[in-house]
DOFIVEX-276991 format. One record per residue (C-alpha): residue number from 1; x, y, z. Coordinates in steps of 0.1 Angstrom, whole numbers. Example, Ala and Ser with C-alpha at 12.3 -4.5 7.8 and 13.67 -1.06 7.14 Angstrom:
# DOFIVEX-276991
+-----+-------+-------+-------+
! pos !    px !    py !    pz !
+-----+-------+-------+-------+
!   1 !   123 !   -45 !    78 !
!   2 !   137 !   -11 !    71 !
+-----+-------+-------+-------+
***
This chain:
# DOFIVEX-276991
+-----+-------+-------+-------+
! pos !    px !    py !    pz !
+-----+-------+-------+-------+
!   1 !   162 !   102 !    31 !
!   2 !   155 !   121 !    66 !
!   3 !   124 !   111 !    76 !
!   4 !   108 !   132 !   106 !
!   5 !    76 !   123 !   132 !
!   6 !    71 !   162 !   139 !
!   7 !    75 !   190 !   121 !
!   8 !    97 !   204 !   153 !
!   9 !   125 !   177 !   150 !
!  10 !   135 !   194 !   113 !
!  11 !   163 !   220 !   119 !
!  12 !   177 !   230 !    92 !
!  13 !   182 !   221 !    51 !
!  14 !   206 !   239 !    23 !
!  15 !   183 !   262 !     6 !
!  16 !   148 !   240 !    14 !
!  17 !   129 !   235 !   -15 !
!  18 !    98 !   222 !    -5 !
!  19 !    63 !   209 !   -15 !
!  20 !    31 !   200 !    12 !
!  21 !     3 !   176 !     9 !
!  22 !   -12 !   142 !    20 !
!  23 !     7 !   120 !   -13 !
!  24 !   -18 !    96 !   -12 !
!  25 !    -7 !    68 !   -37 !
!  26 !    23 !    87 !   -44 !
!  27 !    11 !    84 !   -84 !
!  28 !    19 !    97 !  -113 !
!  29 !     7 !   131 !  -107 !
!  30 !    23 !   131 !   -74 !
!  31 !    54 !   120 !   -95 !
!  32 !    54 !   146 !  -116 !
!  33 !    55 !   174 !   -86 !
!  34 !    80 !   151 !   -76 !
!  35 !   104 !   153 !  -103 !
!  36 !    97 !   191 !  -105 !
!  37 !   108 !   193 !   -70 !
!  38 !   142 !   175 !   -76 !
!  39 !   150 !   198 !  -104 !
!  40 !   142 !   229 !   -88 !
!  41 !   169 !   219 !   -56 !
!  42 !   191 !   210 !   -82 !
!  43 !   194 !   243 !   -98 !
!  44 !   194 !   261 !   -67 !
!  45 !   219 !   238 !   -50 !
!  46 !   194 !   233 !   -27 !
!  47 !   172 !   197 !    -7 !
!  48 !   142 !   191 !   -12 !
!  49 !   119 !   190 !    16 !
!  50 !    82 !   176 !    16 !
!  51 !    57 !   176 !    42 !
!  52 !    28 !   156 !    45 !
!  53 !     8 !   147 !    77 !
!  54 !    -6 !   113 !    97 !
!  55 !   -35 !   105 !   104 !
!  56 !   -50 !   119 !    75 !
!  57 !   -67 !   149 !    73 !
!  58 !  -105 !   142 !    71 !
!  59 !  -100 !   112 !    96 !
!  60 !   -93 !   142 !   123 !
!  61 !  -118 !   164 !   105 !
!  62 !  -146 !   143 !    98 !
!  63 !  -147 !   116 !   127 !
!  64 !  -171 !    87 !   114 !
!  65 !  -153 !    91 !    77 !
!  66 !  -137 !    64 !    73 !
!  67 !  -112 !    70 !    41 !
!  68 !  -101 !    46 !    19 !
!  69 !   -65 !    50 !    15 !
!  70 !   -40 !    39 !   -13 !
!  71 !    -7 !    39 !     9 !
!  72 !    -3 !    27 !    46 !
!  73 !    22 !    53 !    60 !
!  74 !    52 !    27 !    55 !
!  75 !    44 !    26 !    20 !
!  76 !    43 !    57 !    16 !
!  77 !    74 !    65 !    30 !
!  78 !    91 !    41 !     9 !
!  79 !    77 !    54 !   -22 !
!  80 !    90 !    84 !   -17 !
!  81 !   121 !    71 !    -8 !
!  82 !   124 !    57 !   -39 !
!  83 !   116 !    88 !   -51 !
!  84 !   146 !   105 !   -37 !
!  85 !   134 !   133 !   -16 !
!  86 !   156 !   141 !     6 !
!  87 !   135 !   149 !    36 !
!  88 !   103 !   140 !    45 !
!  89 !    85 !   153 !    78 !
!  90 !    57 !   131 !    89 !
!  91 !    37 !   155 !   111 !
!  92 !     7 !   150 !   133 !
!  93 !   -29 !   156 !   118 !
!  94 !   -48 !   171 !   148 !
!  95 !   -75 !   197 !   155 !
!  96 !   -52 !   226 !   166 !
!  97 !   -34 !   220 !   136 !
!  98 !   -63 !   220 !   113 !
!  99 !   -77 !   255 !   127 !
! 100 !   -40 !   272 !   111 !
! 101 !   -55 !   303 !    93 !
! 102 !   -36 !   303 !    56 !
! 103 !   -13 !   327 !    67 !
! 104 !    -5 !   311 !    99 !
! 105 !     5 !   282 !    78 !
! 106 !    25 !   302 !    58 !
! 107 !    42 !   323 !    82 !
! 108 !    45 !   295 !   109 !
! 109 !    50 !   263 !    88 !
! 110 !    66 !   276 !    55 !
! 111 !    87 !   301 !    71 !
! 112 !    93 !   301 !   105 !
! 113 !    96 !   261 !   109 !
! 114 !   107 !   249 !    71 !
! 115 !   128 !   283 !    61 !
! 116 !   114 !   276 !    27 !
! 117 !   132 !   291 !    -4 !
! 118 !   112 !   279 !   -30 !
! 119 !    75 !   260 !   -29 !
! 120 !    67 !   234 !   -59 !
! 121 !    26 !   223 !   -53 !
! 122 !     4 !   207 !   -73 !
! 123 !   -27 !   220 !   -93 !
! 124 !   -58 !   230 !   -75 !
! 125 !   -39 !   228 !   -39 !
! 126 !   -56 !   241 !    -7 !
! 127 !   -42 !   245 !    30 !
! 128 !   -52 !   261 !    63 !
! 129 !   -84 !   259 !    81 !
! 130 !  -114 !   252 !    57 !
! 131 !   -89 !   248 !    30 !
! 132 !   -88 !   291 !    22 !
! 133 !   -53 !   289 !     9 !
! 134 !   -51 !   289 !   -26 !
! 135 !   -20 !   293 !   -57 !
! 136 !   -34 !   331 !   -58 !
! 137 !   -26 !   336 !   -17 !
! 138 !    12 !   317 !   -19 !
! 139 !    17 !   339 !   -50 !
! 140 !     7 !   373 !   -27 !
! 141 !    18 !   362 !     6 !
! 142 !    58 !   343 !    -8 !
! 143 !    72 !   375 !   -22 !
! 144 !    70 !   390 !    12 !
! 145 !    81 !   364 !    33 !
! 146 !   109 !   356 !     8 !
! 147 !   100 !   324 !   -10 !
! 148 !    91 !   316 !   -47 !
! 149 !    60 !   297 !   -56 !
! 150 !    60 !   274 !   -88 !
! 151 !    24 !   257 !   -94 !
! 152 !    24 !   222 !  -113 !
! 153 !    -7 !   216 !  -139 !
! 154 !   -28 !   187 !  -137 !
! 155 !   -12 !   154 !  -151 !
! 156 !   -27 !   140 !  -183 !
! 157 !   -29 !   107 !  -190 !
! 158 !   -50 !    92 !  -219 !
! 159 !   -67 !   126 !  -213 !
! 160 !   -80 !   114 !  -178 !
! 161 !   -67 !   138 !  -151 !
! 162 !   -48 !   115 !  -126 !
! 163 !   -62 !   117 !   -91 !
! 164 !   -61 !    95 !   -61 !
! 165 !   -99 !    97 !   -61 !
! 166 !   -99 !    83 !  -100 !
! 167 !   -72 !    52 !   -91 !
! 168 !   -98 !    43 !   -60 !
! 169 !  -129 !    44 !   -83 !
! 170 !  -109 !    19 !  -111 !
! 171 !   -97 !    -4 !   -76 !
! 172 !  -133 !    -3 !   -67 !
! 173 !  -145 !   -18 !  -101 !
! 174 !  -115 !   -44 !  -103 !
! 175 !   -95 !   -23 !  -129 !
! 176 !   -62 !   -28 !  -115 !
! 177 !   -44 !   -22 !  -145 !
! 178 !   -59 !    13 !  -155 !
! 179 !   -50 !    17 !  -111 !
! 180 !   -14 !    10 !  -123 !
! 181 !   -12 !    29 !  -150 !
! 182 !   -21 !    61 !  -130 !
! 183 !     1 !    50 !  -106 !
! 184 !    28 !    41 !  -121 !
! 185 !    36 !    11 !  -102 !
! 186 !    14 !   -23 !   -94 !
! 187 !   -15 !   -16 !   -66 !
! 188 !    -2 !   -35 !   -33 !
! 189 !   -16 !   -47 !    -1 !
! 190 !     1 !   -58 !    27 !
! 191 !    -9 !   -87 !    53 !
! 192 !     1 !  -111 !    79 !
! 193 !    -7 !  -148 !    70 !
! 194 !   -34 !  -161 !    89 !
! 195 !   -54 !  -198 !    94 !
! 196 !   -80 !  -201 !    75 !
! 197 !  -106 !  -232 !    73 !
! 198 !   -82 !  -250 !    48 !
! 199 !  -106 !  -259 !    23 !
! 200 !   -83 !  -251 !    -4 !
! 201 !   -58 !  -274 !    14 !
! 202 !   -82 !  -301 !     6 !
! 203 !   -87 !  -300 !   -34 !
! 204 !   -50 !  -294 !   -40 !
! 205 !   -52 !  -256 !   -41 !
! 206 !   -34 !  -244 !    -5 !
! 207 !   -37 !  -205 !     1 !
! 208 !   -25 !  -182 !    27 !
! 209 !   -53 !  -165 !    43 !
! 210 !   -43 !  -129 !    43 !
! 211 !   -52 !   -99 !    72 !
! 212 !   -43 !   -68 !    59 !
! 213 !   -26 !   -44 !    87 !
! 214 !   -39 !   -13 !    79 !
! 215 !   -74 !    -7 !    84 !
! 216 !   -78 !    20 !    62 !
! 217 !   -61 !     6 !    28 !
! 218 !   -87 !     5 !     0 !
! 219 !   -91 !   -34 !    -9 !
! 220 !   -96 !   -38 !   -48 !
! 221 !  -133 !   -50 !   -55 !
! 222 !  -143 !   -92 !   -51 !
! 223 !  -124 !  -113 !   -76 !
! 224 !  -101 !  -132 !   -87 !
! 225 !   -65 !  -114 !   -94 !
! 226 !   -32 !  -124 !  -109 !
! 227 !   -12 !  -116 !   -86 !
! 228 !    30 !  -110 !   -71 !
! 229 !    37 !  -122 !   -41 !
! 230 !    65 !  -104 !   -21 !
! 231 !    77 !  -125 !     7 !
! 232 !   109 !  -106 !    21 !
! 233 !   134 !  -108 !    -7 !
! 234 !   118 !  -135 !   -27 !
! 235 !    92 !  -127 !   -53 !
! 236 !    68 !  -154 !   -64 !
! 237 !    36 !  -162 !   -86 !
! 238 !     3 !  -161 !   -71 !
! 239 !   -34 !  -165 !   -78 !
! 240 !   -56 !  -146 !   -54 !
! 241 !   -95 !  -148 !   -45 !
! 242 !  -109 !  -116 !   -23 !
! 243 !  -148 !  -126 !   -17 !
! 244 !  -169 !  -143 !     6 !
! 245 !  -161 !  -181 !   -14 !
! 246 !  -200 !  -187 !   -18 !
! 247 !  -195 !  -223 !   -32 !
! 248 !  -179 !  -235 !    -1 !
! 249 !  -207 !  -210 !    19 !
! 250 !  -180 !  -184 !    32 !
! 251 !  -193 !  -161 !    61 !
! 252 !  -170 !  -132 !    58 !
! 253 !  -150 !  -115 !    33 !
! 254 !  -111 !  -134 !    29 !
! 255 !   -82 !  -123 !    13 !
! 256 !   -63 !  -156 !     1 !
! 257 !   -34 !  -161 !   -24 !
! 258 !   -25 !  -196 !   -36 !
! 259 !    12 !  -190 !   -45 !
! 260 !    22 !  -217 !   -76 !
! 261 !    46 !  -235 !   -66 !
! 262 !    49 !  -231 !   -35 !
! 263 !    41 !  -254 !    -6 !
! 264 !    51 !  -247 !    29 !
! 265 !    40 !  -230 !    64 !
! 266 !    38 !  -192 !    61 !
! 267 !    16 !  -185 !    92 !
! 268 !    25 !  -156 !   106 !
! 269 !    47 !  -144 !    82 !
! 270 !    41 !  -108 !    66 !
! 271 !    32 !  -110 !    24 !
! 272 !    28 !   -82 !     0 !
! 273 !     4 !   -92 !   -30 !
! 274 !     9 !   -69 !   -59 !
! 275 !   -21 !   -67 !   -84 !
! 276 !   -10 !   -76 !  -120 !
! 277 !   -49 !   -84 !  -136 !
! 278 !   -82 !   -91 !  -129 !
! 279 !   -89 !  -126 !  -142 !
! 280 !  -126 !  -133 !  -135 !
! 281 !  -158 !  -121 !  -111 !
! 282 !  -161 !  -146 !   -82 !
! 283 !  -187 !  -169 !   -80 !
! 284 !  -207 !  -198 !   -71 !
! 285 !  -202 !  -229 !   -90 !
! 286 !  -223 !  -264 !   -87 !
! 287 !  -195 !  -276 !   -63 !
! 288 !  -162 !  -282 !   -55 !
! 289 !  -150 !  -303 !   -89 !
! 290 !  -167 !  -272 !  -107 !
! 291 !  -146 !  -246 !   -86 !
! 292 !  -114 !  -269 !   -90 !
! 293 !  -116 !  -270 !  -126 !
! 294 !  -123 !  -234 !  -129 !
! 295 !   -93 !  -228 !  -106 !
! 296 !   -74 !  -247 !  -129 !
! 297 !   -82 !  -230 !  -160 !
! 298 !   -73 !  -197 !  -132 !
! 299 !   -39 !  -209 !  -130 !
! 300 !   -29 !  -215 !  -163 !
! 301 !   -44 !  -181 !  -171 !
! 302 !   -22 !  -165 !  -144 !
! 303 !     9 !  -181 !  -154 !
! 304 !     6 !  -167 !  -192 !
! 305 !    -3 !  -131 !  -173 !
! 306 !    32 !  -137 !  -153 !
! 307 !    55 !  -148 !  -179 !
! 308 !    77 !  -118 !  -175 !
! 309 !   104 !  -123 !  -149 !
! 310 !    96 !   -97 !  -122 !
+-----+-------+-------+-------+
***
């Protein structure tokens, strides 16, 4: 995959078939236009070409919003790697951009800069200043700049409409599982291994303190998780606590993942923790033999929710 920082670093692609939006979460929704993309090229002998922008939209449109994201922009580049487009342009989100009248988007972005042959979006998209473009204004607008328009109808699943909005209200509540299954893929977070006070050092329960590097990722609700932890190649079996640890009178809110076994320096290292299940609220116990036999019971409970091999 061609990946591009500005829309004006794309020359050129055999018969562009192309699709626009922000991806967020690259789910199964997302997927689905995906797919529908990939087929489209196919028969038309043709690359697919999507566009999406960074920073995010309402971040430049809506200053002191402060979105909760699914993706950090490297994930979502690899997702959609993975998801074989062949060219993905990265552009810029800023003000002049946002003020593109619908038809300035179509005849400057669609034509003029991605030579579009055909356009695959999904249901209920909008584009151009105050989000005026609609289905019905590609479907007047592509026959006279030469393009064919093919809208994609919203994905069922268990009769829920997936949405990114949906997948951040189940992370929100702790549901990481019904998050996956919209997804398609386990909910991840990524983080650089930090010291911590080392109280879990001290009752035989060691965990990486991890930062998360993107400020806008969504962090699932306060808990305790099953969790995958991704450290370069390697791929091992963790139980993680995000909360303020209010039996050992925590100040702020921690993200730390004892990793079974597993017992060495990772400070400074990078982890990915990918949600399998919740296991449990967090909470206060009487005191620290309370919290080490519940975090006992929390390990055997995550190794019989990670029997599979990954």
């Amino acid at each position: 995959m061609k990946v591009y920082k500005h829309i004006d670093e794309f020359i050129a692609a055999n018969n562009p078939v192309v699709t626009t939006g922000t991806f967020d979460g690259v789910h199964l929704g997302h997927q689905q236009i995906l797919s529908r993309l990939k087929e489209t090229a196919k028969k038309c002998d043709g690359e697919t070409v999507l566009l999406t922008f960074f920073p995010h939209p309402r971040m430049v449109l809506f200053p002191d919003y402060k979105p909760l994201l699914l993706n950090s922009l490297e994930e979502k580049i690899q997702l959609l790697e993975n998801a074989g487009i062949d060219h993905l342009i990265v552009h810029p989100f800023d003000r002049e951009f946002s003020l593109l009248s619908s038809k300035e988007f179509i005849s400057k972005i669609l034509v003029e800069k991605l030579h579009t042959k055909k356009l695959v979006i999904g249901y209920d998209h909008h584009f151009g200043n105050n989000r005026e473009g609609t289905f019905e204004h590609l479907k007047k607008f592509g026959p006279i700049y030469g393009f064919d328009v093919e809208e994609i109808p919203a994905k069922e699943v268990e009769n829920t409409s997936v949405s990114s909005t949906r997948i951040r209200e189940a992370l929100m509540s702790g549901n990481v599982e019904v998050a996956a299954s919209f997804l398609g893929y386990n909910y991840q977070l990524t983080g650089t291994v930090v010291k911590g006070r080392m109280i879990g050092r001290s009752i035989d329960f060691p965990t990486a303190n991890v930062m998360v590097n993107d400020f806008y990722k969504l962090i699932p609700s306060d808990g305790v998780y099953a969790v995958w932890v991704k450290r370069g190649n390697e791929k091992m079996k963790g139980m993680l606590n995000i909360g303020m640890r209010p039996t050992v009178n925590g100040k702020e809110r921690t993200i730390e993942v004892n990793i079974l076994d597993f017992n060495g320096d990772l400070y400074g290292e990078s982890l990915t923790l990918e949600f399998a299940k919740r296991l449990r609220d967090e909470q206060k116990f009487d005191g620290i033999e309370s919290l080490k036999k519940q975090l006992l019971a929390d390990r055997e409970e995550t190794k019989k929710i990670l029997t599979t091999d990954y």
